[in-house]
N, CA, C and O atoms as CSV, one atom per row, in Angstrom:
chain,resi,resn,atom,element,x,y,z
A,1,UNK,N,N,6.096,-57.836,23.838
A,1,UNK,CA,C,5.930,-58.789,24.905
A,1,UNK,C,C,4.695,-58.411,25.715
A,1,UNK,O,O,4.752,-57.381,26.388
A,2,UNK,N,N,3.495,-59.204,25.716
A,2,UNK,CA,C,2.597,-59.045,26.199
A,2,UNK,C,C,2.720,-59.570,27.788
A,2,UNK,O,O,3.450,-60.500,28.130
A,3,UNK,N,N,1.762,-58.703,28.803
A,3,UNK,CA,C,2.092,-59.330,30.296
A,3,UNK,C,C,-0.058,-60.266,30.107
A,3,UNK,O,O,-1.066,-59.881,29.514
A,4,UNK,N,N,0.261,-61.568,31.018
A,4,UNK,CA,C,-0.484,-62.021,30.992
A,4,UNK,C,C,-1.492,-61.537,32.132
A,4,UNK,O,O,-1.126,-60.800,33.047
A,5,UNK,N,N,-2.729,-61.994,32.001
A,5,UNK,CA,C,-4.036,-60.972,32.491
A,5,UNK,C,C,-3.568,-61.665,34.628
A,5,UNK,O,O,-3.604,-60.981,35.651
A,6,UNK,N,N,-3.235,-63.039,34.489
A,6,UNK,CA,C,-3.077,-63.240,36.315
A,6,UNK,C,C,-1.686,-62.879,36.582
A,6,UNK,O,O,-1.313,-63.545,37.547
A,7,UNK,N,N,-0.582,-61.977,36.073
A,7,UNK,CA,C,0.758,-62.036,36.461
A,7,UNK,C,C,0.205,-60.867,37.488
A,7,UNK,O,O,-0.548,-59.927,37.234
A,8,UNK,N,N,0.853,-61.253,38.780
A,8,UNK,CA,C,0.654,-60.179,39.770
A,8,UNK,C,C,1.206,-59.012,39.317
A,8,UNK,O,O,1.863,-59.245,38.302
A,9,UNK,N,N,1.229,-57.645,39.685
A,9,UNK,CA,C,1.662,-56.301,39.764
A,9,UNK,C,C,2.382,-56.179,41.219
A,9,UNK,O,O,1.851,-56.572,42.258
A,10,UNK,N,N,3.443,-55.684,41.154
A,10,UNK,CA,C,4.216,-55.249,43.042
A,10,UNK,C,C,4.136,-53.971,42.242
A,10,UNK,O,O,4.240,-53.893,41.018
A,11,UNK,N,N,3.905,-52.815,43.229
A,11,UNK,CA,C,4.245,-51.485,43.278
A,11,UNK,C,C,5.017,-50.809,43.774
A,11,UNK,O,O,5.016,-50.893,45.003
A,12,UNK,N,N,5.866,-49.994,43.261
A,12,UNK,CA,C,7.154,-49.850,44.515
A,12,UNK,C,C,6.372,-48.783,45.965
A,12,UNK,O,O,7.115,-48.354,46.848
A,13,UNK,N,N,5.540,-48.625,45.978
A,13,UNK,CA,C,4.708,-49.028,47.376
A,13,UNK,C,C,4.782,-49.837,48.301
A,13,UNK,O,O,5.165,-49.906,49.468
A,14,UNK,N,N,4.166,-50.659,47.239
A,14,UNK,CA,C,4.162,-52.154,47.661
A,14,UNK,C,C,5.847,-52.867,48.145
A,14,UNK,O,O,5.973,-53.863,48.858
A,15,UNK,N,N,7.025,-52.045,47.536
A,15,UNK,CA,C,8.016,-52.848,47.707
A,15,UNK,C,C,8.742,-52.068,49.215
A,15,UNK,O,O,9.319,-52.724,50.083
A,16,UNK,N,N,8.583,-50.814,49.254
A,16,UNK,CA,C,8.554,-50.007,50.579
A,16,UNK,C,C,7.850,-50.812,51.684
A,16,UNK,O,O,8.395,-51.005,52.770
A,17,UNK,N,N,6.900,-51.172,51.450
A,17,UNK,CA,C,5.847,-51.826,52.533
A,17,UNK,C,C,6.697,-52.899,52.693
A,17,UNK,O,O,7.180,-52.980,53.822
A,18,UNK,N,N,7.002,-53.688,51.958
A,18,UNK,CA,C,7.484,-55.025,52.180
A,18,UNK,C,C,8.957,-55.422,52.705
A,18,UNK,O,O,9.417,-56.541,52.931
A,19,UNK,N,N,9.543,-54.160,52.827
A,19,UNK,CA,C,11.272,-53.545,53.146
A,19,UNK,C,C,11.104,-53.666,54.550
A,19,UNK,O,O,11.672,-54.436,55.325
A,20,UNK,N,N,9.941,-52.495,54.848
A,20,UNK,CA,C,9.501,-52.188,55.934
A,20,UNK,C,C,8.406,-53.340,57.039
A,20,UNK,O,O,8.288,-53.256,58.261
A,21,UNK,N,N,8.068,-53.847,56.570
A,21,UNK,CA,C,7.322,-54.941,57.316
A,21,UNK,C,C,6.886,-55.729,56.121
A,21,UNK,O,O,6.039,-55.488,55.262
A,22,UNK,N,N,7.809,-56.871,56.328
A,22,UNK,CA,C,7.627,-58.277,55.276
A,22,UNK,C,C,6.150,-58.919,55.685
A,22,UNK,O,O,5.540,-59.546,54.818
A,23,UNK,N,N,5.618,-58.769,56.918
A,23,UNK,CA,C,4.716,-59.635,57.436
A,23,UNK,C,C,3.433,-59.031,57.127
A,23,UNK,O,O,2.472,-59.520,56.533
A,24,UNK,N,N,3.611,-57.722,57.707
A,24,UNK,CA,C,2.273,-56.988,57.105
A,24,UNK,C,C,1.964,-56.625,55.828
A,24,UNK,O,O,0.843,-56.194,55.559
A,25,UNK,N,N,3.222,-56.805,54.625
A,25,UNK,CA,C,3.102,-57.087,53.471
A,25,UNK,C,C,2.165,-58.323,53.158
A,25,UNK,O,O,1.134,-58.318,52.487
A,26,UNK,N,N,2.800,-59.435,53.838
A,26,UNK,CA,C,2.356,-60.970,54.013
A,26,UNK,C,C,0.402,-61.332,54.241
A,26,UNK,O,O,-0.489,-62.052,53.789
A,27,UNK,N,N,0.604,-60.418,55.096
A,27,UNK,CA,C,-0.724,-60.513,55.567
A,27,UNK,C,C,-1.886,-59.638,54.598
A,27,UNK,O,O,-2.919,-60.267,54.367
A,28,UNK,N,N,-1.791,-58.295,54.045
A,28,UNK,CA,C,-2.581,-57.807,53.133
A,28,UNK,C,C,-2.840,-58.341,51.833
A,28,UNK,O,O,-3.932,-58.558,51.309
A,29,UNK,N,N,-1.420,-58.565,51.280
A,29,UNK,CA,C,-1.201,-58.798,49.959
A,29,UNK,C,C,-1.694,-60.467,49.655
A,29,UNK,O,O,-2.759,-60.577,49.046
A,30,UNK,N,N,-1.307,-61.164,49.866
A,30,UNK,CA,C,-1.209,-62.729,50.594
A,30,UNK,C,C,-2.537,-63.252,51.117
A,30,UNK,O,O,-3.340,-63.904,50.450
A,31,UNK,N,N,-2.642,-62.982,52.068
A,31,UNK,CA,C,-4.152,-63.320,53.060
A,31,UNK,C,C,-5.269,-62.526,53.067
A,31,UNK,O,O,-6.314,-63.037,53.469
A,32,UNK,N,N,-5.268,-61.258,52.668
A,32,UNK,CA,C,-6.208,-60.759,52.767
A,32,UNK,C,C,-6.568,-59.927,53.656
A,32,UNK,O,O,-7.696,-59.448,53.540
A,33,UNK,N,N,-5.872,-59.591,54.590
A,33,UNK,CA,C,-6.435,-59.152,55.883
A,33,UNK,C,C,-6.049,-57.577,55.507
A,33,UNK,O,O,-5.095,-57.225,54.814
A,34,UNK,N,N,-7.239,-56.547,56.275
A,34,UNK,CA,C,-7.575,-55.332,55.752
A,34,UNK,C,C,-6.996,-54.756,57.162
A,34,UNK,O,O,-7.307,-55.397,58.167
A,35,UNK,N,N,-6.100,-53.489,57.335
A,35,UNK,CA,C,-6.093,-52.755,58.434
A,35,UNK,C,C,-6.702,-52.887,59.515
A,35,UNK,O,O,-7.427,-53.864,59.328
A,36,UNK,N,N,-6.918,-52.396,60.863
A,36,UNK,CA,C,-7.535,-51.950,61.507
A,36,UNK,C,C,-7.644,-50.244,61.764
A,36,UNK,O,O,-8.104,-49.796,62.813
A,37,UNK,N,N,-7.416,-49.840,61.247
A,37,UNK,CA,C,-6.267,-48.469,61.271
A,37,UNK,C,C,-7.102,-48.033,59.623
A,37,UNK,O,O,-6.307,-47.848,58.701
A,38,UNK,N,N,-8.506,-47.892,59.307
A,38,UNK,CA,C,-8.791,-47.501,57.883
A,38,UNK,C,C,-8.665,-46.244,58.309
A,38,UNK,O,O,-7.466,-46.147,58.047
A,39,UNK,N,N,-8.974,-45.081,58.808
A,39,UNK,CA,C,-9.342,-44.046,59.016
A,39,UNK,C,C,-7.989,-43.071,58.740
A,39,UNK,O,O,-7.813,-42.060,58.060
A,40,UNK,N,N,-7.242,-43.777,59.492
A,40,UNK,CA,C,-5.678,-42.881,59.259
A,40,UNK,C,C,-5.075,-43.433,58.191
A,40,UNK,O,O,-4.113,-42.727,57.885
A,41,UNK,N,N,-5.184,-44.348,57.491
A,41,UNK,CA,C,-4.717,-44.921,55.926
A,41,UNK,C,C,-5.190,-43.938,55.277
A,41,UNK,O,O,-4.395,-43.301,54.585
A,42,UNK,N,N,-6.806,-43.476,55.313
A,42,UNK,CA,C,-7.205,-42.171,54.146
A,42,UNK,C,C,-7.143,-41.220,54.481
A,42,UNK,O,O,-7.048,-40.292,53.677
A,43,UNK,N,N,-7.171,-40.993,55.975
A,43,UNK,CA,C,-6.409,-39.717,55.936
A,43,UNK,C,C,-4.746,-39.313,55.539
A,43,UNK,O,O,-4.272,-38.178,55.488
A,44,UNK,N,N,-4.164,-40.393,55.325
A,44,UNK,CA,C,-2.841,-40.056,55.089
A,44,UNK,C,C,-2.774,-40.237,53.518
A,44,UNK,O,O,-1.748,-39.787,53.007
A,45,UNK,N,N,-3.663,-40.799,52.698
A,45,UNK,CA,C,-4.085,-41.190,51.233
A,45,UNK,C,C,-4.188,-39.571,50.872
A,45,UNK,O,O,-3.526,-38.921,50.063
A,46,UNK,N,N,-5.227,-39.166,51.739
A,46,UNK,CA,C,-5.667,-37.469,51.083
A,46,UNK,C,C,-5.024,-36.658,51.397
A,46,UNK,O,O,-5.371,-35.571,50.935
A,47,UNK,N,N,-3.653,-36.635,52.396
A,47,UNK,CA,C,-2.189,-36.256,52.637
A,47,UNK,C,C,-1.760,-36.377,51.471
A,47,UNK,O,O,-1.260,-35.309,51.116
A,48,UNK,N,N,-1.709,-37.126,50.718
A,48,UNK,CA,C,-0.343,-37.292,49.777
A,48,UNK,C,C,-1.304,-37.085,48.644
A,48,UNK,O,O,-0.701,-37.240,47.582
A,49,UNK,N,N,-2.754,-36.752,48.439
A,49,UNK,CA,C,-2.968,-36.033,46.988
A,49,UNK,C,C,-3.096,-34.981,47.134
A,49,UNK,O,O,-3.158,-34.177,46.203
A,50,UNK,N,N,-3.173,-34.680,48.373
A,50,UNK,CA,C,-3.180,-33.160,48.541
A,50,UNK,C,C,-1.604,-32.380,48.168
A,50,UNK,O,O,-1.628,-31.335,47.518
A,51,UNK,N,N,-0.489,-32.869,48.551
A,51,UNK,CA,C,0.461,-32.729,48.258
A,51,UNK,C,C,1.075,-32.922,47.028
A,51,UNK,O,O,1.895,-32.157,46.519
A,52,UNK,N,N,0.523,-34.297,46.411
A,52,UNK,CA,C,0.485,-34.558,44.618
A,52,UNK,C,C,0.091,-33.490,44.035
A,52,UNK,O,O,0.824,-33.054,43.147
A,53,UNK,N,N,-1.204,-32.738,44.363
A,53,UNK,CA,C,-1.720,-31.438,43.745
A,53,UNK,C,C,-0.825,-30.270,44.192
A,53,UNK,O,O,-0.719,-29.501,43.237
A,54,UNK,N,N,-0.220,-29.880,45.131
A,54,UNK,CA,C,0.485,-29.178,45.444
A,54,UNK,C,C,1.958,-28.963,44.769
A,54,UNK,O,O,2.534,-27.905,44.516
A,55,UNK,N,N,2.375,-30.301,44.563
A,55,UNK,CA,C,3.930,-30.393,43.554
A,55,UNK,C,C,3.408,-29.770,42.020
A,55,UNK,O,O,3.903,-28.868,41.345
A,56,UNK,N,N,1.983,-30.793,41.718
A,56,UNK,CA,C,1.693,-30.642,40.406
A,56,UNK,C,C,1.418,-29.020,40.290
A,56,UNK,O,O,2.012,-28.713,39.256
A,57,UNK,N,N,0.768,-27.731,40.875
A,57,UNK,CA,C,0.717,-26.887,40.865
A,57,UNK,C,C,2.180,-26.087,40.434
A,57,UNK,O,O,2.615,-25.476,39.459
A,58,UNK,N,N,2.715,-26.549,41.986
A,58,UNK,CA,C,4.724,-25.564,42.021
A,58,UNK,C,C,5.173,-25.732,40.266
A,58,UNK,O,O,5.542,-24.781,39.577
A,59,UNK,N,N,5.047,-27.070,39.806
A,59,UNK,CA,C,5.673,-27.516,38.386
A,59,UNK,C,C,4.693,-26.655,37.514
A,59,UNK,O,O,5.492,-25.799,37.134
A,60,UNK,N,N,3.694,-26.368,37.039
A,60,UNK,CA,C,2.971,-25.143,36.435
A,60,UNK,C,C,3.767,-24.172,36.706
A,60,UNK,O,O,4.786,-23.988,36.039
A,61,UNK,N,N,3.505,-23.586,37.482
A,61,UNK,CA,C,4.263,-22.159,37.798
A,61,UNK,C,C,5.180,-21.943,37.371
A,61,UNK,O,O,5.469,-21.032,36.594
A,62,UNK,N,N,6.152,-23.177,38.033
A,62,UNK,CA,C,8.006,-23.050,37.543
A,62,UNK,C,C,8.201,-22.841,36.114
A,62,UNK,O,O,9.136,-22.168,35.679
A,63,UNK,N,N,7.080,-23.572,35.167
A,63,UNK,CA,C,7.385,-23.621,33.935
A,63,UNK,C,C,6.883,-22.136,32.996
A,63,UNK,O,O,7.394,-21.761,31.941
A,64,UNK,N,N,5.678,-21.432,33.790
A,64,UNK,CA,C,4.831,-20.648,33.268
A,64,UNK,C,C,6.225,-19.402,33.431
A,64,UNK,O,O,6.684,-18.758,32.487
A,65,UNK,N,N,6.524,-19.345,34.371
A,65,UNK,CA,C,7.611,-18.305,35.323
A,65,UNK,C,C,8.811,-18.765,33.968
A,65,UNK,O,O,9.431,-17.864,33.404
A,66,UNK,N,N,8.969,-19.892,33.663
A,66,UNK,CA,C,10.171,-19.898,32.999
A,66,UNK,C,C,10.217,-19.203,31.551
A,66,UNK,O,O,11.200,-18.766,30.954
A,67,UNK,N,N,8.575,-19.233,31.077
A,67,UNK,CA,C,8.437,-18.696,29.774
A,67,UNK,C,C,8.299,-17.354,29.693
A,67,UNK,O,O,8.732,-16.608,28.815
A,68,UNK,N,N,7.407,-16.978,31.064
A,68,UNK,CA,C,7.716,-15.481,30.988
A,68,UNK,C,C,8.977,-14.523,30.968
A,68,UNK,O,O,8.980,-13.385,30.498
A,69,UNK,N,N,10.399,-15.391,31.750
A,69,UNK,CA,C,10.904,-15.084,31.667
A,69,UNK,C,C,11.747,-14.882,30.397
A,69,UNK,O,O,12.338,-13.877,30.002
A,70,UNK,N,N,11.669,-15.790,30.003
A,70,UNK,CA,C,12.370,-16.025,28.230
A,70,UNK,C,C,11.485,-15.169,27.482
A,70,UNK,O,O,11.975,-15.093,26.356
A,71,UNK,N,N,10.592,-14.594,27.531
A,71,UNK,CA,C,9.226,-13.283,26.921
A,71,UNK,C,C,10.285,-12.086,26.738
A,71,UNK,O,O,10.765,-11.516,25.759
A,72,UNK,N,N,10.467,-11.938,28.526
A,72,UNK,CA,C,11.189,-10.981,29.148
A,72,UNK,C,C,12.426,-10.413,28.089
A,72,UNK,O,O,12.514,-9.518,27.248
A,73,UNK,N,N,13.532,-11.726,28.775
A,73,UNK,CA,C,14.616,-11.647,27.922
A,73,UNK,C,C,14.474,-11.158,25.936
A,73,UNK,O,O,15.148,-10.351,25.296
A,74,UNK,N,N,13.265,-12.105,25.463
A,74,UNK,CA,C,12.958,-11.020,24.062
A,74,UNK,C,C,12.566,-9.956,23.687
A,74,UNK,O,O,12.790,-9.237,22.713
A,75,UNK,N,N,11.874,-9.905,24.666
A,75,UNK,CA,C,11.550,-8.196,24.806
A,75,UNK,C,C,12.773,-7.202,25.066
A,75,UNK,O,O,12.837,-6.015,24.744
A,76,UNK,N,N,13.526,-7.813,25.589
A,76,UNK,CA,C,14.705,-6.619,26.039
A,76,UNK,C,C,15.994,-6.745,25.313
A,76,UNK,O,O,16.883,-5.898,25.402
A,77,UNK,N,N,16.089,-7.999,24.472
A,77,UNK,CA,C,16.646,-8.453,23.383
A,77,UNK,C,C,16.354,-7.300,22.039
A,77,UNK,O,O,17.153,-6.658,21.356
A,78,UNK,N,N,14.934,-7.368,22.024
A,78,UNK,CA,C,14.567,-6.638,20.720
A,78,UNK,C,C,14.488,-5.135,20.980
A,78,UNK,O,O,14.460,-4.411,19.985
A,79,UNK,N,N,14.446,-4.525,22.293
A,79,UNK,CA,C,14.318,-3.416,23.107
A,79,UNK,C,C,15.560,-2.506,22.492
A,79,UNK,O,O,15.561,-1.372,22.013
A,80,UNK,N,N,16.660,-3.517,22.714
A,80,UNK,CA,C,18.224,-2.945,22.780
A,80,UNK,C,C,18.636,-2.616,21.205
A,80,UNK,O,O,19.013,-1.580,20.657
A,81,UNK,N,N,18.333,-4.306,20.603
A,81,UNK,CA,C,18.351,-3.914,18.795
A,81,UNK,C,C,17.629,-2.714,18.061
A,81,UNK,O,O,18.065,-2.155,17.055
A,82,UNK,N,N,16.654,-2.460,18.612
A,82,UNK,CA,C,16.140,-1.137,18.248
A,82,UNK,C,C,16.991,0.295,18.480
A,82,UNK,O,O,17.474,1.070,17.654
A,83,UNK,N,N,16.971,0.325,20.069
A,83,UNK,CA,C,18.138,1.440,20.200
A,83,UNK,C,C,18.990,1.216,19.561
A,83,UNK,O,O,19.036,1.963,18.583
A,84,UNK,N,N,20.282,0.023,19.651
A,84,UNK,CA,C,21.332,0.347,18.990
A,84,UNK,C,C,21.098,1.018,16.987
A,84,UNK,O,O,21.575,1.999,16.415
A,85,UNK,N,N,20.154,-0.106,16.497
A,85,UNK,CA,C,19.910,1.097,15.333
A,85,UNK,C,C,19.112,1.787,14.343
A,85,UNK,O,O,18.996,1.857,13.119
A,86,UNK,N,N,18.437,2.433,15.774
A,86,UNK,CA,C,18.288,3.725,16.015
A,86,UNK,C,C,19.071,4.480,15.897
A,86,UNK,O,O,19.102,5.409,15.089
A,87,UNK,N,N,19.951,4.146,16.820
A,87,UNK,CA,C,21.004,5.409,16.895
A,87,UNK,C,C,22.270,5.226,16.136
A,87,UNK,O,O,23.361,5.774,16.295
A,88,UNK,N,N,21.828,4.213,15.158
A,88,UNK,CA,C,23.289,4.295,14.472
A,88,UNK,C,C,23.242,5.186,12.821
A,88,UNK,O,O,24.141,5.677,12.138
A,89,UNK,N,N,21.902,5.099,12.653
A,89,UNK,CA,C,21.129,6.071,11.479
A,89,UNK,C,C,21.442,7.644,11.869
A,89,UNK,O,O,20.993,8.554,11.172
């Protein structure tokens, strides 16, 4: 199922915005009319990639941390199989 090239897009952005103020939805989306307020829109834009980069970082880690740990666990897996025989010879 192909979407056609004029079917609008809503973003659930866009559907927050519109929860939250139907009118000022009305008025951007609709009419056209641009903020008055640009300055704190991008500053709050480079808020939330700054923070996008910040999640996206924590999720690296968590995963890097998760493999080392599973390293760990084989290492001390194969650590123990050795002693035990070792010492059973």
């Amino acid at each position: 199922m192909s979407r056609q090239v004029d079917e609008p897009v809503i973003r659930a952005s866009e559907l927050g915005e519109y929860v939250y103020c139907a009118r000022s939805w009305w008025l951007r989306r609709v009419q056209g009319v641009q903020s008055r307020n640009q300055a704190s829109l991008r500053s709050g834009t480079a808020a939330h990639d700054r923070h996008g980069r910040g999640v996206a970082t924590l999720q690296t880690q968590r995963r890097l941390a998760t493999l080392l740990l599973a390293a760990a666990l084989l290492v001390l897996l194969a650590a123990v199989l050795m002693a035990l025989m070792g010492g059973a010879g």
